[in-house]
Chimera marker file (.cmm) of the C-alpha trace (Angstrom):
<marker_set name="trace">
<marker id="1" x="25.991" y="-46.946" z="-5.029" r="1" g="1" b="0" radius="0.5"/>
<marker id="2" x="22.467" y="-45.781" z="-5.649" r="1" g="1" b="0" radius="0.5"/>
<marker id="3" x="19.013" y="-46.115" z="-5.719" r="1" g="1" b="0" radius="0.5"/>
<marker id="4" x="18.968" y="-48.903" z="-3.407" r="1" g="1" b="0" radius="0.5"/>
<marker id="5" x="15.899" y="-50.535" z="-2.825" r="1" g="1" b="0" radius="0.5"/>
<marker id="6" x="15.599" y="-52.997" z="-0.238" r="1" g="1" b="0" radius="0.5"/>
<marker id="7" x="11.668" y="-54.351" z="0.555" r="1" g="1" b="0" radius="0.5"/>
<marker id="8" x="12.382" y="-57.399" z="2.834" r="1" g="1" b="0" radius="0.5"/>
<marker id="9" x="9.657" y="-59.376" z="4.972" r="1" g="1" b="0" radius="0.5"/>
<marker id="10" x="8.774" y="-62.338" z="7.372" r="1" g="1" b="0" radius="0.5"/>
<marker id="11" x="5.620" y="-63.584" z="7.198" r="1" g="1" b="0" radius="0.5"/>
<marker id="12" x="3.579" y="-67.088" z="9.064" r="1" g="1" b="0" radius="0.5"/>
<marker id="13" x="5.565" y="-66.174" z="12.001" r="1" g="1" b="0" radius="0.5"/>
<marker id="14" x="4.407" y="-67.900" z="15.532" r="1" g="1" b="0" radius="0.5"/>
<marker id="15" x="4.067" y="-64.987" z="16.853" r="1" g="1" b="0" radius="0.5"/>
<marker id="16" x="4.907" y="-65.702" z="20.693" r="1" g="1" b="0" radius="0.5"/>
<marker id="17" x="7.792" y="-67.654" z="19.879" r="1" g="1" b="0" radius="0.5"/>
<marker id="18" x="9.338" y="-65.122" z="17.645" r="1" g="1" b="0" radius="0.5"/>
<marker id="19" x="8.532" y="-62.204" z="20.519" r="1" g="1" b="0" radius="0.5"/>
<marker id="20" x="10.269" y="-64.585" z="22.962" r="1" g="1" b="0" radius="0.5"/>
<marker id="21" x="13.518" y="-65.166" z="21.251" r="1" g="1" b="0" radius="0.5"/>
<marker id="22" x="13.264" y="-61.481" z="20.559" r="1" g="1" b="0" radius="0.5"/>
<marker id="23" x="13.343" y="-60.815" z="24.005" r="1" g="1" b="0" radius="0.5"/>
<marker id="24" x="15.807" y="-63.275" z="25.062" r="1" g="1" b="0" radius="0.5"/>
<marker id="25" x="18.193" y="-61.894" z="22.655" r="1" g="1" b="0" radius="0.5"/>
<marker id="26" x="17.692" y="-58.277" z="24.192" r="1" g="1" b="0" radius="0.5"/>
<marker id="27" x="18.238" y="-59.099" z="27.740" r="1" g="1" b="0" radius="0.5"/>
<marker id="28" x="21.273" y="-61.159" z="26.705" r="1" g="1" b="0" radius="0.5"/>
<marker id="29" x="22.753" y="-59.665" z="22.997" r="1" g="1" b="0" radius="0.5"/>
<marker id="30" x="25.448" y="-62.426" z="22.846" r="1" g="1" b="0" radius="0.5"/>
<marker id="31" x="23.305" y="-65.545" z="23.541" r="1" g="1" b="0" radius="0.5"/>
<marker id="32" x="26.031" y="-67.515" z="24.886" r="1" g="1" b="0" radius="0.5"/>
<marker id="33" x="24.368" y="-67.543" z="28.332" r="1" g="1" b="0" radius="0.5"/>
<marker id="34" x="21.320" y="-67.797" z="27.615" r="1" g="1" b="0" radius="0.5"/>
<marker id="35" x="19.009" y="-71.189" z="28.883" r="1" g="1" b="0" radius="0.5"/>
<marker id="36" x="19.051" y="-73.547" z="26.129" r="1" g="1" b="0" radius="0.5"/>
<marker id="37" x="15.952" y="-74.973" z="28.125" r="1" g="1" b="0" radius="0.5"/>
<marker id="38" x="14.357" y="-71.228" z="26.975" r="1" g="1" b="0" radius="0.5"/>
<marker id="39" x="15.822" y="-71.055" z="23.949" r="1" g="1" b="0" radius="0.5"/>
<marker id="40" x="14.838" y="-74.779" z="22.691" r="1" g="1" b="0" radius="0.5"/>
<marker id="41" x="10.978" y="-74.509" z="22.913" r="1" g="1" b="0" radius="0.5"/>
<marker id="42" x="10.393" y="-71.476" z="21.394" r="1" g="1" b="0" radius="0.5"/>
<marker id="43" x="12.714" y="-72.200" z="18.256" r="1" g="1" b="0" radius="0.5"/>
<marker id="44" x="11.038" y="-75.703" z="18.267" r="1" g="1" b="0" radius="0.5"/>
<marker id="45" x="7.713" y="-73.716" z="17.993" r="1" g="1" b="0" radius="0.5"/>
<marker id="46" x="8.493" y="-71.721" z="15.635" r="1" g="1" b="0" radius="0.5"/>
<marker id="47" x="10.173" y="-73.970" z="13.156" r="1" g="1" b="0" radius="0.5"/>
<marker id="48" x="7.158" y="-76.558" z="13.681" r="1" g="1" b="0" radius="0.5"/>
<marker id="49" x="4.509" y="-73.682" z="12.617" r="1" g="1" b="0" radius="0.5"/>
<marker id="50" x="6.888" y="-72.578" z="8.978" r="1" g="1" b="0" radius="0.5"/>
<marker id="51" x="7.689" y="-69.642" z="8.115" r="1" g="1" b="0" radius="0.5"/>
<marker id="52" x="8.234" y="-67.645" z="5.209" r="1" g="1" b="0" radius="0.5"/>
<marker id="53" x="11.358" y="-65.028" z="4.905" r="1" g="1" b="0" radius="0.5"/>
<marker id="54" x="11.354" y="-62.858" z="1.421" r="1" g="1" b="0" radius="0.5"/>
<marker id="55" x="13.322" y="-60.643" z="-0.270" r="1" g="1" b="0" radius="0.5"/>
<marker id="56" x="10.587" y="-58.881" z="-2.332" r="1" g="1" b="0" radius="0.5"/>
<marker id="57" x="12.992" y="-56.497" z="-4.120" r="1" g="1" b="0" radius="0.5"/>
<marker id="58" x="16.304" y="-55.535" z="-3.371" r="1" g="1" b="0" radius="0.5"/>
<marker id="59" x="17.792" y="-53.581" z="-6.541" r="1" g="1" b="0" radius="0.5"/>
<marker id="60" x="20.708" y="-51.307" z="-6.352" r="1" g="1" b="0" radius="0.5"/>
<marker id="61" x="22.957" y="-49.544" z="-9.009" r="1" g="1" b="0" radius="0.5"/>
<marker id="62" x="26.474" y="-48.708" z="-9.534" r="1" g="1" b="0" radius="0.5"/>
<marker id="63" x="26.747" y="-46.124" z="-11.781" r="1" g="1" b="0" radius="0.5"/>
<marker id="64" x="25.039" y="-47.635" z="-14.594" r="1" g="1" b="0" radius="0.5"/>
<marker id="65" x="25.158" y="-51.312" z="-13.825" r="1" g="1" b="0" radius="0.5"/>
<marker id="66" x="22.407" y="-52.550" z="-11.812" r="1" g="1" b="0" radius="0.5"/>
<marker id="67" x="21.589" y="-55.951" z="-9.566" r="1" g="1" b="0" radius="0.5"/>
<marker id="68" x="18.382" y="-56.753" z="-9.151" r="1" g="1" b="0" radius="0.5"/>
<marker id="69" x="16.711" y="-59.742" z="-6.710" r="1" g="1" b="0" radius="0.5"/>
<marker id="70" x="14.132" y="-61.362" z="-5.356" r="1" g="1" b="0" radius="0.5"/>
<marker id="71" x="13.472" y="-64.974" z="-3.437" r="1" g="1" b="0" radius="0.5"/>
<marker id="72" x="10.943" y="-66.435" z="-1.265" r="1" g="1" b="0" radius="0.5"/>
<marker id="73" x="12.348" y="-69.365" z="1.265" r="1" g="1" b="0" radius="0.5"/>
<marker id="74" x="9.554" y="-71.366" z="3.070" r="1" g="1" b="0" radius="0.5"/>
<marker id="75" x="10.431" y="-73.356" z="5.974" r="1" g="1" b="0" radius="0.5"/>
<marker id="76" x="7.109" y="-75.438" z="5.678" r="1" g="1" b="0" radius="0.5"/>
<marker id="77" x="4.729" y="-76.612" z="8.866" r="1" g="1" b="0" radius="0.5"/>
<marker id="78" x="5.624" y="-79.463" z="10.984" r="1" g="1" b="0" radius="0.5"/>
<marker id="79" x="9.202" y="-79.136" z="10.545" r="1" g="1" b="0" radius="0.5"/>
<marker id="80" x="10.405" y="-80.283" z="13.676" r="1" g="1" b="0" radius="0.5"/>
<marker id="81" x="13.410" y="-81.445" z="15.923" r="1" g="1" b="0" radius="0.5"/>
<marker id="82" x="15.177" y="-78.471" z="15.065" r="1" g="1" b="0" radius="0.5"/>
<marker id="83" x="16.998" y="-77.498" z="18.450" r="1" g="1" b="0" radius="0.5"/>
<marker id="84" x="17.862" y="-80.968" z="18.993" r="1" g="1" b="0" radius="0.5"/>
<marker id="85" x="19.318" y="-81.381" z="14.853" r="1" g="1" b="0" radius="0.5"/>
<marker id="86" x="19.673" y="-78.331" z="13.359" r="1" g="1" b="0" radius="0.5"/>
<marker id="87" x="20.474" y="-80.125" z="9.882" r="1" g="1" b="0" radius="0.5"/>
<marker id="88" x="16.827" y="-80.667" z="9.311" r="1" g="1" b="0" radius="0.5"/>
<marker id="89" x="16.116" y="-77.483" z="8.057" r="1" g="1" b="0" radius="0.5"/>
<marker id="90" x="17.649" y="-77.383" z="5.387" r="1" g="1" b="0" radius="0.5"/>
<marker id="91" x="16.169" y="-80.283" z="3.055" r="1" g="1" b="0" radius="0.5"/>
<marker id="92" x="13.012" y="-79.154" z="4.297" r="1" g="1" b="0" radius="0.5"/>
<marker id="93" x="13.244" y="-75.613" z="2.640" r="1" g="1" b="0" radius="0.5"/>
<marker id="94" x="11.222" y="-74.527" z="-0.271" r="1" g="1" b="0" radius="0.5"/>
<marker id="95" x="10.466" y="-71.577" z="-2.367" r="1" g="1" b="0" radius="0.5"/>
<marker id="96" x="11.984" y="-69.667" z="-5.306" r="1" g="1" b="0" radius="0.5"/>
<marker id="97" x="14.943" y="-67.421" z="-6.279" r="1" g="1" b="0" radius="0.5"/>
<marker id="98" x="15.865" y="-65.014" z="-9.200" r="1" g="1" b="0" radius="0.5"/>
<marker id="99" x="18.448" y="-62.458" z="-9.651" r="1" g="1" b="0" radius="0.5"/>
<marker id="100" x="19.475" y="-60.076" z="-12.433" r="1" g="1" b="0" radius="0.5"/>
<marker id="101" x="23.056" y="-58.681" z="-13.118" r="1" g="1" b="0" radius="0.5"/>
<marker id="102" x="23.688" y="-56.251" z="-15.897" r="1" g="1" b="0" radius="0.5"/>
<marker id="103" x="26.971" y="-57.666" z="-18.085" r="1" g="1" b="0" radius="0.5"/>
<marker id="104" x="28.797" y="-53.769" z="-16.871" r="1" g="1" b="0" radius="0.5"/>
<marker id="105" x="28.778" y="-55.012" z="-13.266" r="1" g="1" b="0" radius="0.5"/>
<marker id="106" x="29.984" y="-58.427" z="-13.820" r="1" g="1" b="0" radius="0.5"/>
<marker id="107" x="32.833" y="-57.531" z="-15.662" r="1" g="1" b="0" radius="0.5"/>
<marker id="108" x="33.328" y="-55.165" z="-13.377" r="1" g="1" b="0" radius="0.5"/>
<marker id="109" x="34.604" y="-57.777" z="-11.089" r="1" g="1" b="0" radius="0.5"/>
<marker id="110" x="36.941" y="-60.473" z="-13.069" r="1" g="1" b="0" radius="0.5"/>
<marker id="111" x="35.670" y="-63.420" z="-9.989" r="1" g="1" b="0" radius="0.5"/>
<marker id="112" x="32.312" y="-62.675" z="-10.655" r="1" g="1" b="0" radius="0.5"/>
<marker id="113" x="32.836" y="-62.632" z="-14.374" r="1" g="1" b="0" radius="0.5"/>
<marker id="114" x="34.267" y="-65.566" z="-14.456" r="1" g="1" b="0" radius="0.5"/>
<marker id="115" x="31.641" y="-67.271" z="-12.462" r="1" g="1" b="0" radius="0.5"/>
<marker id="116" x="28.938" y="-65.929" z="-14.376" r="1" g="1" b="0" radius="0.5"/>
<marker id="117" x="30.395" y="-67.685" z="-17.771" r="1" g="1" b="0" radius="0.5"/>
<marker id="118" x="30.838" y="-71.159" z="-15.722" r="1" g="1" b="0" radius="0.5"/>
<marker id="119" x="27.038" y="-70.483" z="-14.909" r="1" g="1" b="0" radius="0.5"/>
<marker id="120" x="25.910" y="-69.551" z="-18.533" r="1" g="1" b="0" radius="0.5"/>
<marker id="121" x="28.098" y="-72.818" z="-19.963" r="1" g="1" b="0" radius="0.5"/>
<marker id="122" x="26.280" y="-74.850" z="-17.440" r="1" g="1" b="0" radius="0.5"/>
<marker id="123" x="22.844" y="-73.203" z="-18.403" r="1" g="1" b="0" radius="0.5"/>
<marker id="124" x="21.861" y="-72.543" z="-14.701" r="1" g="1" b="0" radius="0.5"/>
<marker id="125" x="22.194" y="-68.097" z="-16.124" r="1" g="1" b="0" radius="0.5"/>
<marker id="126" x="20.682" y="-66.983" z="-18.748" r="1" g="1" b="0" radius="0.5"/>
<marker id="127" x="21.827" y="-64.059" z="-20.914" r="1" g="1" b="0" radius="0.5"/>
<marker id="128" x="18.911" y="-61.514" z="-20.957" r="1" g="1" b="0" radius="0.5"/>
<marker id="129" x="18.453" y="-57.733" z="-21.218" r="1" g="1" b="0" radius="0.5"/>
<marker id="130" x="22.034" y="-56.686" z="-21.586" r="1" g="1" b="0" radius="0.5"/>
<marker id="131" x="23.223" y="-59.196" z="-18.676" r="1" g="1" b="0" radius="0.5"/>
<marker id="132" x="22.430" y="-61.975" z="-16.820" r="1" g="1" b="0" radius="0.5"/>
<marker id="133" x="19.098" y="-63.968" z="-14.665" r="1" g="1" b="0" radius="0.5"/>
<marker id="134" x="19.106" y="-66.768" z="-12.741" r="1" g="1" b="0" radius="0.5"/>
<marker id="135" x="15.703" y="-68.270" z="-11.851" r="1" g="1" b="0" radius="0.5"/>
<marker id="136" x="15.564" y="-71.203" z="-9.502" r="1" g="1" b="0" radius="0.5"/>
<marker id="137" x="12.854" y="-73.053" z="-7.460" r="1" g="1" b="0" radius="0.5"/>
<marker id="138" x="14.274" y="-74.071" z="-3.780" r="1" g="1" b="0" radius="0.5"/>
<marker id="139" x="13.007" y="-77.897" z="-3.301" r="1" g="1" b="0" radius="0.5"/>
<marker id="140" x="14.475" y="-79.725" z="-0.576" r="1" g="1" b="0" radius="0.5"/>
<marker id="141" x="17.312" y="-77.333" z="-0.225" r="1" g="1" b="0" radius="0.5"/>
<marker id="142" x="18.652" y="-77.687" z="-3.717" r="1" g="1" b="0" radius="0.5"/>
<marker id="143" x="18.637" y="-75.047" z="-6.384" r="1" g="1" b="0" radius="0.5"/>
<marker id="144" x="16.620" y="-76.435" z="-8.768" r="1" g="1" b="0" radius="0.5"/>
<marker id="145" x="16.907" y="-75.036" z="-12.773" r="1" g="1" b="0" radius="0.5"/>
<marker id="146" x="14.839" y="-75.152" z="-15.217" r="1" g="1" b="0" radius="0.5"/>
<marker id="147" x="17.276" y="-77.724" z="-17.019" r="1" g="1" b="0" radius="0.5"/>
<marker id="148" x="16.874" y="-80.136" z="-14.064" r="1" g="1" b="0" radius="0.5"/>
<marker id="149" x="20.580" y="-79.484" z="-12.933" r="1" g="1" b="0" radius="0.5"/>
<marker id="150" x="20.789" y="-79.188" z="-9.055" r="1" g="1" b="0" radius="0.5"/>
<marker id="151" x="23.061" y="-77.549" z="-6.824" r="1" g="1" b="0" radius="0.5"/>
<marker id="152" x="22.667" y="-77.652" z="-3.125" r="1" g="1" b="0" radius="0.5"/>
<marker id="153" x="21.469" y="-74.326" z="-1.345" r="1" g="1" b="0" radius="0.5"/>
<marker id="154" x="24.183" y="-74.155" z="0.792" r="1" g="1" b="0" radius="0.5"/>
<marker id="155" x="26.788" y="-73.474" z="-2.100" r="1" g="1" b="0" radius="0.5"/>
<marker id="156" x="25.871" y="-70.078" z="-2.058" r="1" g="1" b="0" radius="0.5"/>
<marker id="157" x="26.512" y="-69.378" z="1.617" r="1" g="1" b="0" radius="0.5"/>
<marker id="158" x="30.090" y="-71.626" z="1.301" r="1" g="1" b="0" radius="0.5"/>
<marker id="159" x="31.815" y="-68.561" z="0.576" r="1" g="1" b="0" radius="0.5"/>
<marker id="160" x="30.768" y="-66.295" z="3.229" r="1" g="1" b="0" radius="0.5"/>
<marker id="161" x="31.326" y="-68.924" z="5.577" r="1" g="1" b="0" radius="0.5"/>
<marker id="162" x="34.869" y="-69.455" z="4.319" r="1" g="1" b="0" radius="0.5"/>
<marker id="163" x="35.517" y="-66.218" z="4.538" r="1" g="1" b="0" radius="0.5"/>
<marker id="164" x="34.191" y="-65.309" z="8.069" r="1" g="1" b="0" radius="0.5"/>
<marker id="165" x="36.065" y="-68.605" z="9.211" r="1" g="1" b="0" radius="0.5"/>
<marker id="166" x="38.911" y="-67.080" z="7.751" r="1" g="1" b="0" radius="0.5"/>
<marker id="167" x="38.737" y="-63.648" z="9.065" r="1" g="1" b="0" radius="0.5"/>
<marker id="168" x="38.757" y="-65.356" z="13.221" r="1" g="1" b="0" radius="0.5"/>
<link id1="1" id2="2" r="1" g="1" b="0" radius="0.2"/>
<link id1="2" id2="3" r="1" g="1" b="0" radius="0.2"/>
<link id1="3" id2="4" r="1" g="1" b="0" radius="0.2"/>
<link id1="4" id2="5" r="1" g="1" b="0" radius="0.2"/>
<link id1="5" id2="6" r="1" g="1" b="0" radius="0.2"/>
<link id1="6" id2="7" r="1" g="1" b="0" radius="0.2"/>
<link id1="7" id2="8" r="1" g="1" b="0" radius="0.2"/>
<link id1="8" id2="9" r="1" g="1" b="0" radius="0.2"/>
<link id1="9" id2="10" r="1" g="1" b="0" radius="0.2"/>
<link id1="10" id2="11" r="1" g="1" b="0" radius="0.2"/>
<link id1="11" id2="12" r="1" g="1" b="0" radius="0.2"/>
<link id1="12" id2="13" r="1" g="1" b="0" radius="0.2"/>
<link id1="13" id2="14" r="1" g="1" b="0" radius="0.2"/>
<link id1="14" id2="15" r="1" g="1" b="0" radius="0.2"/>
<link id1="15" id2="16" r="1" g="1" b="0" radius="0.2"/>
<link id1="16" id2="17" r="1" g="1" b="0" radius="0.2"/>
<link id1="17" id2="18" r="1" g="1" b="0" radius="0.2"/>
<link id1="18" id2="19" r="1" g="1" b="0" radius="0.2"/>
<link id1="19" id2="20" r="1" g="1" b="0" radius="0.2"/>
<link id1="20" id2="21" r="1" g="1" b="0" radius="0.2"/>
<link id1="21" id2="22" r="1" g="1" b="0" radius="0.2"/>
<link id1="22" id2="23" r="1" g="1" b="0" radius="0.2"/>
<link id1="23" id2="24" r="1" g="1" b="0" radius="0.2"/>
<link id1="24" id2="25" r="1" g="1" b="0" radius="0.2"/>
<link id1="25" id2="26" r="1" g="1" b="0" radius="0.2"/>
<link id1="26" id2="27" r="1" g="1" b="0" radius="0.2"/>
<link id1="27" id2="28" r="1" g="1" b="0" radius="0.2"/>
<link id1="28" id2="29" r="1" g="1" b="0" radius="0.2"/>
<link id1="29" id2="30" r="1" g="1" b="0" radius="0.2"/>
<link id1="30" id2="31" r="1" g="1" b="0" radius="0.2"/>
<link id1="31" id2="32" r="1" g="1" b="0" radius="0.2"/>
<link id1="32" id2="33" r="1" g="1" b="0" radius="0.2"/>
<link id1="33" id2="34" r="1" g="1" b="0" radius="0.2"/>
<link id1="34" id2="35" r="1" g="1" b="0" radius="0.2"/>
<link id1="35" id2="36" r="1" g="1" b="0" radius="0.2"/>
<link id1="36" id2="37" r="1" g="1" b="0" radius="0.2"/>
<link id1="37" id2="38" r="1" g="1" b="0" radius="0.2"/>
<link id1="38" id2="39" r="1" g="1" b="0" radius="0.2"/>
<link id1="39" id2="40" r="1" g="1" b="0" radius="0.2"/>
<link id1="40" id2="41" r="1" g="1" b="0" radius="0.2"/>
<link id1="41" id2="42" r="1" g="1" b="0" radius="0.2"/>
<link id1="42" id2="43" r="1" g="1" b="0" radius="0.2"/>
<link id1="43" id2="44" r="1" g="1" b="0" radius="0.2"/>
<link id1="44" id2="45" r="1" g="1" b="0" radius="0.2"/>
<link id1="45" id2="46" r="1" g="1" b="0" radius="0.2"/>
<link id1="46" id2="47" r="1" g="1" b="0" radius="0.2"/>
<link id1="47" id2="48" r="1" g="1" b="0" radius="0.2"/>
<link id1="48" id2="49" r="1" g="1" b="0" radius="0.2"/>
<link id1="49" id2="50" r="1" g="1" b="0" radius="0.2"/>
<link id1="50" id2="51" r="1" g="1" b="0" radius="0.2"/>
<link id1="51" id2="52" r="1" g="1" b="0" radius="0.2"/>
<link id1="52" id2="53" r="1" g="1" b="0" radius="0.2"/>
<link id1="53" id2="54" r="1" g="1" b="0" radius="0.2"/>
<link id1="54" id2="55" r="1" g="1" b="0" radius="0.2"/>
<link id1="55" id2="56" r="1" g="1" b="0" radius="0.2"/>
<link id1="56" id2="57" r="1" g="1" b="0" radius="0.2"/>
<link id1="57" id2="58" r="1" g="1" b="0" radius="0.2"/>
<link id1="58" id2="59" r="1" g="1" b="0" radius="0.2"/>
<link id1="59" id2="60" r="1" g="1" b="0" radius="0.2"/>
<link id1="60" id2="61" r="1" g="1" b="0" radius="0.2"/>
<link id1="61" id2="62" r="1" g="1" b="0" radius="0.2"/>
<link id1="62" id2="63" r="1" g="1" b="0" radius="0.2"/>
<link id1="63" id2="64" r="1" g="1" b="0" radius="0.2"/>
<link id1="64" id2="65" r="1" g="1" b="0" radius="0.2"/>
<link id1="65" id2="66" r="1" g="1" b="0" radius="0.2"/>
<link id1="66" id2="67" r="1" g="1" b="0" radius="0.2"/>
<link id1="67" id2="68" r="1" g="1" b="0" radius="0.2"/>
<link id1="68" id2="69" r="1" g="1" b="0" radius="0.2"/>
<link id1="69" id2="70" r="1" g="1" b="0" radius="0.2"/>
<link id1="70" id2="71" r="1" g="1" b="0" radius="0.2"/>
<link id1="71" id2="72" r="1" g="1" b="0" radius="0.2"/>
<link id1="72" id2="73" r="1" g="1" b="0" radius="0.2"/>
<link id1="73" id2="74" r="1" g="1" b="0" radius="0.2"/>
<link id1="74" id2="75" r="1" g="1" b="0" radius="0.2"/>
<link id1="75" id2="76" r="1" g="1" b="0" radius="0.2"/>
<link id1="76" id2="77" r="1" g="1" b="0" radius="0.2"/>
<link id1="77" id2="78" r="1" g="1" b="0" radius="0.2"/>
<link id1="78" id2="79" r="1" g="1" b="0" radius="0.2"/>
<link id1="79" id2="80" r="1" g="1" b="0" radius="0.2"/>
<link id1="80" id2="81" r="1" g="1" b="0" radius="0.2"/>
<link id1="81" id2="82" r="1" g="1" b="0" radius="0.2"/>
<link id1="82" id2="83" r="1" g="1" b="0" radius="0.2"/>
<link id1="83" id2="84" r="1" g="1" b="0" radius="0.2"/>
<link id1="84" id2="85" r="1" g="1" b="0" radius="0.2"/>
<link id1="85" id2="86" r="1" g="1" b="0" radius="0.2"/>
<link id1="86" id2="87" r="1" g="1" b="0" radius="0.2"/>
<link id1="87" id2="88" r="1" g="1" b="0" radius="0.2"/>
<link id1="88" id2="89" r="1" g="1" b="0" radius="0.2"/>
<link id1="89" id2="90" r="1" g="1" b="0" radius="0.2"/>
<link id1="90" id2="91" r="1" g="1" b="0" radius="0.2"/>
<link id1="91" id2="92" r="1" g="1" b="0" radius="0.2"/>
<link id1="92" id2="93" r="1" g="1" b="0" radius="0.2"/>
<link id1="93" id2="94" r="1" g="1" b="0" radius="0.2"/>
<link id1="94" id2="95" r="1" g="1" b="0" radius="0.2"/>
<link id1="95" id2="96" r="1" g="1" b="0" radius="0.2"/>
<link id1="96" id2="97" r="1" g="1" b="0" radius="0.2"/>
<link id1="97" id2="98" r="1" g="1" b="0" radius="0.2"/>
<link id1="98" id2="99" r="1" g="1" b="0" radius="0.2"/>
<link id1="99" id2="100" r="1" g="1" b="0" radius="0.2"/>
<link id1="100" id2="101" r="1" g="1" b="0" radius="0.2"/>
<link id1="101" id2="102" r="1" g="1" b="0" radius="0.2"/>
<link id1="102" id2="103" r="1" g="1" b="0" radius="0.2"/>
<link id1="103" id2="104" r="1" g="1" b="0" radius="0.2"/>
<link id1="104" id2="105" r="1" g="1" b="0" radius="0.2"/>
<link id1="105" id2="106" r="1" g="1" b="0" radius="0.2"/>
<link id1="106" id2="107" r="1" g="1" b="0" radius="0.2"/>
<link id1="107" id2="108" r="1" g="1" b="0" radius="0.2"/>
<link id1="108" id2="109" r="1" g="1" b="0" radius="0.2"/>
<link id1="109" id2="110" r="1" g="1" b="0" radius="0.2"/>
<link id1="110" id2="111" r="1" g="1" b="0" radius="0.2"/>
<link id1="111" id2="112" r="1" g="1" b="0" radius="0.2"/>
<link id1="112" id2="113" r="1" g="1" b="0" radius="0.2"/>
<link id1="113" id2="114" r="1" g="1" b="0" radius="0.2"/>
<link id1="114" id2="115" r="1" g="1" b="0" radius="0.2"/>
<link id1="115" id2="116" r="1" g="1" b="0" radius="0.2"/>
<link id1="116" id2="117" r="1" g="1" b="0" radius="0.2"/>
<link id1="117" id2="118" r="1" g="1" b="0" radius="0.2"/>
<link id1="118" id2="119" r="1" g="1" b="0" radius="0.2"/>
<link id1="119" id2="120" r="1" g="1" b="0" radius="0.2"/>
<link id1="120" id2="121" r="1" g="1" b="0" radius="0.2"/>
<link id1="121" id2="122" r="1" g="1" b="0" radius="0.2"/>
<link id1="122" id2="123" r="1" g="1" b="0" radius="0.2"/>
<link id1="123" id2="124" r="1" g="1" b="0" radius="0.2"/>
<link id1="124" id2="125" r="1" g="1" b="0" radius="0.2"/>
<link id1="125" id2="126" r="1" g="1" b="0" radius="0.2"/>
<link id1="126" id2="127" r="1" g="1" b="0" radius="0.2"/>
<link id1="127" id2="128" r="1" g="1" b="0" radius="0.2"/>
<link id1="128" id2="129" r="1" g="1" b="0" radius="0.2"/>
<link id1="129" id2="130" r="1" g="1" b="0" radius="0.2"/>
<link id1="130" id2="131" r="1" g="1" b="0" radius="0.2"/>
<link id1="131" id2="132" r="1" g="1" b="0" radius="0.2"/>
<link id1="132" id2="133" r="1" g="1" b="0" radius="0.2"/>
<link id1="133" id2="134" r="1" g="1" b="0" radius="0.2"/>
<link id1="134" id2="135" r="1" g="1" b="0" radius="0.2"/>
<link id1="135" id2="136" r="1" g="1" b="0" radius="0.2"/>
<link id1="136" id2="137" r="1" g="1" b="0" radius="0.2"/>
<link id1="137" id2="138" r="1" g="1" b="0" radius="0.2"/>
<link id1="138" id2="139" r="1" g="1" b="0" radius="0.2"/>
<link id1="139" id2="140" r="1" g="1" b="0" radius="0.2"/>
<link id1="140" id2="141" r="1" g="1" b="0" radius="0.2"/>
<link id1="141" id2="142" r="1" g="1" b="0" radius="0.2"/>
<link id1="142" id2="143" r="1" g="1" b="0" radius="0.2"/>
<link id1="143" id2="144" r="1" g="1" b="0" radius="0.2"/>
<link id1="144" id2="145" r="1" g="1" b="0" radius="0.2"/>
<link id1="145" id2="146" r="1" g="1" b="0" radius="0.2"/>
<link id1="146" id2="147" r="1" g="1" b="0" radius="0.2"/>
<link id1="147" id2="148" r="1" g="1" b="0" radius="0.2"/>
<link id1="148" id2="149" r="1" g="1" b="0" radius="0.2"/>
<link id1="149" id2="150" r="1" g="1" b="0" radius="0.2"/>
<link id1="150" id2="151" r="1" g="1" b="0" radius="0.2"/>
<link id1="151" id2="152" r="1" g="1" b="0" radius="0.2"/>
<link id1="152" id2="153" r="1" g="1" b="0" radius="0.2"/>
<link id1="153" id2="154" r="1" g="1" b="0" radius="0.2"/>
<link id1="154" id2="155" r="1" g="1" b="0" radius="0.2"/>
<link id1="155" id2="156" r="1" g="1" b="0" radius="0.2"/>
<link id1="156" id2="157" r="1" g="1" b="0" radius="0.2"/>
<link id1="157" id2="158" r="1" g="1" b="0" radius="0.2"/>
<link id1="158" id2="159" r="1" g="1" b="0" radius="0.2"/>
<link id1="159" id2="160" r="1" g="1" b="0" radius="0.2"/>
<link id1="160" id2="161" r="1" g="1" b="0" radius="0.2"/>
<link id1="161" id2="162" r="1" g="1" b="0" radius="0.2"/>
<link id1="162" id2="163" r="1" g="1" b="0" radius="0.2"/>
<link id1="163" id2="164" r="1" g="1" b="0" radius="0.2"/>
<link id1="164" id2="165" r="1" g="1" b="0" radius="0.2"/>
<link id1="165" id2="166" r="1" g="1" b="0" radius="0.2"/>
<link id1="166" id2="167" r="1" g="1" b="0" radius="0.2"/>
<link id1="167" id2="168" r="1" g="1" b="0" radius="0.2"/>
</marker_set>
């Protein structure tokens, strides 16, 4: 791999609440013992103020193929509850995600190639610049296309889950 870029950033953050949990998590890594009756209000706090996490470029290259992304998630203001139901944050998430893969690394990998056609077929990919783009808005947690089609946000996290469910 090289020329890895990787310009990542959280902004909106309630400050005191984030440097709490921060400092919870230092004094006790695993968080298995910590005091729910600590942990509760400050993740209530800072779920209720939003926050923004982005991925402002991450690009990276293997030997000539390159991936290339970027994404903005918003947890918006007043979403609340979360300690108590942590399912809420999800529909409440919002922003924007787009990704470029050149056609090299995708057939590099015959899952990932195979994927990628599904994808074009379906029109969620588009082929562009000697490989591939997706560009999505994030309402409500859903991938949303520019064809309308939907596809909830937590598809793309089903596999890693799978996987590290797997792997215990």
């Amino acid at each position: 791999m090289s020329d890895l870029n990787v310009d990542f950033a959280m902004n909106s953050l309630d400050r005191s609440a984030f440097e709490g949990l921060v400092s919870l998590y230092r004094s006790n890594p695993s968080l298995a013992h910590a005091d729910i009756n600590e942990i509760a209000p400050l993740i209530e706090n800072l779920f209720a103020r939003g926050f923004q996490v982005s991925m402002n470029d991450m690009h990276f290259k293997i030997a000539e193929e390159e991936f290339k992304s970027k994404w903005l998630v918003e947890v918006p203001e007043g979403t609340e509850n979360v300690s108590r139901d942590p399912s809420v944050v999800l529909p409440a998430l919002q922003g924007n995600m787009n990704a470029y893969m050149s056609q090299g690394m995708a057939l590099a990998h015959p899952m990932l190639a195979q994927g990628v056609d599904e994808l074009v077929v379906m029109d969620m990919i588009k082929e562009k610049d000697a490989g591939y783009e997706l560009d999505a808005n994030i309402e409500g947690g859903q991938l949303v296309f520019e064809n309308g089609q939907q596809i909830p946000l937590i598809a793309l996290f089903l596999p890693l889950l799978m996987g590290q469910s797997m792997g215990q």
